[in-house]
N, C-alpha and C positions, 0 to 999 in steps of 0.2 A: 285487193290484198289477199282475199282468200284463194284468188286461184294461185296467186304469185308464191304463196307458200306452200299450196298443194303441188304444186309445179316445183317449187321446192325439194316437198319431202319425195314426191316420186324419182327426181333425177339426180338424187345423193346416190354417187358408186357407193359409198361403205354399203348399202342398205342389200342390194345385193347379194352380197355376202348370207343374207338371210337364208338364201336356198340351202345352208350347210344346215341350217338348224333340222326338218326335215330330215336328209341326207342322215345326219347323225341317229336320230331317230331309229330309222330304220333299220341300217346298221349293227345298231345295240339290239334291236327285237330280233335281229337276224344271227344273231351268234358271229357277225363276222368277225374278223383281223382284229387284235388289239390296235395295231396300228392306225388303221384304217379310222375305228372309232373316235383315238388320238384324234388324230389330224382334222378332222371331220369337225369336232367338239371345240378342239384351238380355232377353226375359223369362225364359229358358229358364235363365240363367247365375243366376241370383236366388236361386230354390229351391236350385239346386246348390251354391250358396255357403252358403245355411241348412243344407242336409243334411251338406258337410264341415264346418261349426261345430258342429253338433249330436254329430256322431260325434266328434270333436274332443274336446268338452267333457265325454262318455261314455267317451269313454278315459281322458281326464285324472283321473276322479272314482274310476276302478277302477285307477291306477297310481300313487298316492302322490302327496303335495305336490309334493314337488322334480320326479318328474317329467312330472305332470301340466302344471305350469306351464311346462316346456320344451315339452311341447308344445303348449299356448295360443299361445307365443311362436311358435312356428317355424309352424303352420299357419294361425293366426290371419287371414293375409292370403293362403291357398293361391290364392284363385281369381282374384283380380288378378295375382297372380306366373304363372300358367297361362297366362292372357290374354297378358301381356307378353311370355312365353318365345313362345309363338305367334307376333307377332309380328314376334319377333328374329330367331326360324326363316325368315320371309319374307325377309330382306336389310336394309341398311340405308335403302333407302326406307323404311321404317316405326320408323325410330329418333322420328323428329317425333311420333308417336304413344304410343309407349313414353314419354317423358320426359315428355308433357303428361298421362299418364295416373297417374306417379309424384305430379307439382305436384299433379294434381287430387284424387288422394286424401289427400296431408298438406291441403291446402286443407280440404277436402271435409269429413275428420274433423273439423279444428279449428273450423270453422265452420258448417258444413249442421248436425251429426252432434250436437255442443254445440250449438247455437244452438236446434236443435229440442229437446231435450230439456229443455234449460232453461223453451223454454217451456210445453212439456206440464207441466213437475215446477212449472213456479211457478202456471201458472193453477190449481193442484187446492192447493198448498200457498203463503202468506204467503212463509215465507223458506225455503231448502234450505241444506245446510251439507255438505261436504266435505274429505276429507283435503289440506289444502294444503299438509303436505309433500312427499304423492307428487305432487301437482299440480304444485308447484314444480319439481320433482325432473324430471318431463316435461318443460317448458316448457324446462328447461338443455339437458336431452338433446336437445330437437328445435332449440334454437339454436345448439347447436352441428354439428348436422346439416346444418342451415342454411348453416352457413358452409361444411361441404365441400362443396355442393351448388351455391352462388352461387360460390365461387372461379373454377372453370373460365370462367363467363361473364364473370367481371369480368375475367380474365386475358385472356380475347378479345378483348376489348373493348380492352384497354391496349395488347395489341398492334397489332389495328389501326387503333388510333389518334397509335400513336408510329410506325408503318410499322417495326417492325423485324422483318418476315418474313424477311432477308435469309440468318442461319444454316441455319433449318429452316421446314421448313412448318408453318402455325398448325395444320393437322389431327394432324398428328405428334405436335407437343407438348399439345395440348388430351389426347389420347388417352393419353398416357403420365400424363400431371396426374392425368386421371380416375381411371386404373386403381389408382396410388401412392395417391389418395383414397376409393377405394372399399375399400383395406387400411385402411386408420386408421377409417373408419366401422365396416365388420367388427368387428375390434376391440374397440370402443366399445361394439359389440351385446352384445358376448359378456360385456365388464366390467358393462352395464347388467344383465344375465341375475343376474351370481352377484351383485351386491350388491342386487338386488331379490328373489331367491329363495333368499339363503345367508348373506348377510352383514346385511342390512338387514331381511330380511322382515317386522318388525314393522312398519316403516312403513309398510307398504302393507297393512296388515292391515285396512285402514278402520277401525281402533277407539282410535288413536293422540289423536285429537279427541274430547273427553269430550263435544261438542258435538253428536256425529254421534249420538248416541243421540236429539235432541231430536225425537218424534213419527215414532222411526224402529224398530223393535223387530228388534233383532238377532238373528232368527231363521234365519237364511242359506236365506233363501225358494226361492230360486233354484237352490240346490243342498242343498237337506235333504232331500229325499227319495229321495236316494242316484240313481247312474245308470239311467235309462231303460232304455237298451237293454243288453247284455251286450258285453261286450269282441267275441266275436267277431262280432255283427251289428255292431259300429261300424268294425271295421275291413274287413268287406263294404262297409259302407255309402260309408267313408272313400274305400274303392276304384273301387266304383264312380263314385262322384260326379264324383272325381280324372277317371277315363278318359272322360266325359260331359263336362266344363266342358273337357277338352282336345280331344275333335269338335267342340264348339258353336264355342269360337275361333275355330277353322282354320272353322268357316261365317261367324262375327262378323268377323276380318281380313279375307276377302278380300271382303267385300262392302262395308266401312266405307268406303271412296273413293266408290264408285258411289253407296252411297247416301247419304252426305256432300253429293255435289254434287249431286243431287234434294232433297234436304233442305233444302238451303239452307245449311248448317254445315260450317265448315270442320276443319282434321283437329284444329286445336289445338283446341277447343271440345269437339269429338266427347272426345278424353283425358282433357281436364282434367275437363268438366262429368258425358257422356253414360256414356264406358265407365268412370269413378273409383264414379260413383253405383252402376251395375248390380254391380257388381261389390263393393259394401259395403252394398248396402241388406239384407243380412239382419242385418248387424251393426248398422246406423242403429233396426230397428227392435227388437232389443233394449234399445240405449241408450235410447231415447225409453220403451219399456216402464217400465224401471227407474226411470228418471224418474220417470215417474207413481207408481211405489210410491213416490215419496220415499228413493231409493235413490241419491241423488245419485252416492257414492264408487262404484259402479259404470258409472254413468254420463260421468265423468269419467273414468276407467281405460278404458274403451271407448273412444274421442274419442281421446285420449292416446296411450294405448297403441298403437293401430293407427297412427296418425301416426309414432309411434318405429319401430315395425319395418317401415314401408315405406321412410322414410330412412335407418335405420341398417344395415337386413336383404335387404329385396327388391332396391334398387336397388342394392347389393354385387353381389350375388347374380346383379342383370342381366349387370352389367359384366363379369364374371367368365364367366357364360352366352355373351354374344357373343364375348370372347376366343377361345372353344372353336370356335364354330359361325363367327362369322366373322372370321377372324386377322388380314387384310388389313385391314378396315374394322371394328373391334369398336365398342360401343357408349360413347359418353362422357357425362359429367355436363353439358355447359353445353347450358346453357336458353336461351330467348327471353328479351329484357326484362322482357316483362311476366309470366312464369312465376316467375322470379326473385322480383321484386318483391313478387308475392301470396304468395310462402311465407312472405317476411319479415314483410310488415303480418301476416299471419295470424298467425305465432307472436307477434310483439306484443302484439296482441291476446289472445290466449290468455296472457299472463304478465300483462299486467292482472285479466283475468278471474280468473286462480286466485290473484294474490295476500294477496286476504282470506279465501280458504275459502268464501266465501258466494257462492247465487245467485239471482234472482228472474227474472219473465220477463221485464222489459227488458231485464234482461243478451243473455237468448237474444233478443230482437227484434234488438237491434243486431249478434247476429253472424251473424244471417242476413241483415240487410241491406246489413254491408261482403261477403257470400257474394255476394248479388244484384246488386249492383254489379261484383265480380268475374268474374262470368258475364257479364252486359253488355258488359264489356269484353272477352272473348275472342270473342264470340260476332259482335262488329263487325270482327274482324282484318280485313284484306285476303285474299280469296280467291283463290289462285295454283295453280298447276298444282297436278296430284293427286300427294297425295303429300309436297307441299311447302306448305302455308299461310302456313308464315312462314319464309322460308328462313333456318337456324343463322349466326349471322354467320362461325364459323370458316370456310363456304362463300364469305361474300362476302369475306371476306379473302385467300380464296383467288384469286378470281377479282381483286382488288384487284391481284396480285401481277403479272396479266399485261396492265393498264393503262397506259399512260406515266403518271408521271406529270409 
């Protein structure tokens, strides 16, 4: 067993990928290329993110259901929330990046993450079948996420459109909205936690759909052979990884402007598209694995799940983070138009998808192709000072205030 696992961890390609970490390193001590550092940091953070899921997933399998699954929950997206806190550390110029980075991973999941999977799992199999209670049961939870996440923009918008800045500043109040909204999501996380891992568990058991058996043999592939590594190399591993993915950031933030604007991409793109993908693609390539075994109900729960707890969990979690770190200017929910917009079509799209349980791989063509068109459009924004690609309307509001009108 132990060598079949060291045998294992030595011959996982992601792992590989380690060499950037180094690479990156040196790079930043050497004053080189923004770009260079970029690219360097986006590979480096990849592996890093596979090695906190894997030790993750090895703790959970040696600490019981209930609390294995809390920590699925809570780490599941450690390396994006790392990234983000990174950035929140910089000040709030880098708030435009934090929130298109939030949009771009519920996007991401719902669409890249499913779309891909679907269609690896349908070109090997006819039809695939999934739990579409928990499905469903997602698609609620990330619409109502939804809603506290599009409020603050639509409230900006009303404001300054009816011009009633006149009590308080739209910054002020946008800010105070966020925070009271980032409580009630909280919340939500924590009711979704016990009635997914305490009160409902059965439903997500994937075996709730007598259907899901069909050419799928429930032998819990993925976790039968008990934990890889031992408790204490995972929480080595966990640690280490943790203190790496949080050097690489602080290389990845401060280079992302510089080389944004040699790149060609501006900051919304870089969040939504660049830094949502690096920062889930060890998870994307689990999901799409599963896929292929015909593991759909993993698959979906991957996709899903990570969409709920960056909505419901990480971006609390910002909000609350910036409070601390910056009191004067903390971090708030409203989005750009079109951020907004794609979280909404997304999750609509995803409550079509899971409402009959089934998938094939048009399904997944078509949701990479509202993705691909999603990308297109951020990726043509207007390119504006650094820092700022698309400036937050509570700014132009602001600025509206000292206008005649």
């Amino acid at each position: 067993m132990a060598s079949a696992s060291k045998g294992k961890f030595k011959i996982e390609p992601l792992y590989w990928l380690l060499l950037a970490l180094p690479v990156a390193i040196v790079l930043e001590v050497t004053h080189a290329s923004p770009v260079w550092i970029f690219l360097a940091s986006c590979v480096a953070v990849i592996p890093l993110a596979g090695l906190m899921g894997r030790a993750t997933e090895n703790l959970a399998e040696t600490m019981g259901q209930g609390i294995g699954g809390l920590l699925n929950a809570t780490f599941g997206n450690a390396a994006e929330l790392i990234i983000a806190l990174m950035a929140v550390i910089k000040g709030p110029q880098m708030y435009p990046l934090v929130k298109a980075s939030l949009t771009g991973s519920i996007i991401g999941n719902i669409l890249l993450v499913l779309g891909a999977s679907m269609v690896a799992g349908g070109l090997k199999y006819k039809r695939q079948v999934f739990n579409r209670t928990a499905a469903g049961m997602g698609a609620t939870l990330l619409a109502l996420a939804s809603i506290g996440l599009i409020i603050p923009t639509i409230y900006v918008y009303l404001v300054q459109a009816g011009g009633s800045t006149r009590l308080a500043p739209p910054t002020v109040r946008v800010d105070h909205l966020s925070e009271e909204i980032a409580v009630i999501l909280a919340i939500t996380y924590l009711l979704s936690l016990v009635f997914s891992l305490k009160t409902h568990q059965h439903l997500f058991s994937g075996e709730s759909d007598p259907e899901t058996s069909d050419n799928q043999p429930h032998s819990s592939e993925n976790h039968g052979h008990g934990p890889v590594w031992s408790r204490k190399v995972s929480v080595i591993v966990l640690l280490a990884a943790t203190a790496a993915i949080a050097l690489v950031s602080e290389f990845l933030i401060g280079s992302v402007e510089a080389a944004g604007q040699k790149l060609g991409m501006n900051e919304v793109f870089i969040g939504v598209i660049v830094v949502a993908i690096i920062g889930n693609a060890a998870e994307h390539s689990t999901a799409i694995l599963m896929a292929m075994k015909n593991k759909m109900d993993l698959s979906v729960n991957i996709a899903v799940g990570s969409s709920i707890q960056i909505a419901l969990f990480v971006a609390p979690v910002l909000v609350f983070a910036s409070m601390a770190i910056n009191p004067g200017r903390p971090l708030d929910l409203h989005f750009t138009a079109l951020e907004a917009i794609a979280v909404v079509m997304s999750i609509g799209v995803l409550a079509l998808v899971a409402q009959d349980g089934e998938s094939h791989w048009m399904e997944g063509a078509m949701l990479l192709a509202v993705y691909i068109v999603l990308g297109l459009a951020f990726f043509n924004l207007p390119h504006e000072a650094p820092g700022q690609a698309v400036p937050p309307l509570m700014e132009q509001s602001a600025v509206l205030e000292t206008v005649p009108q």
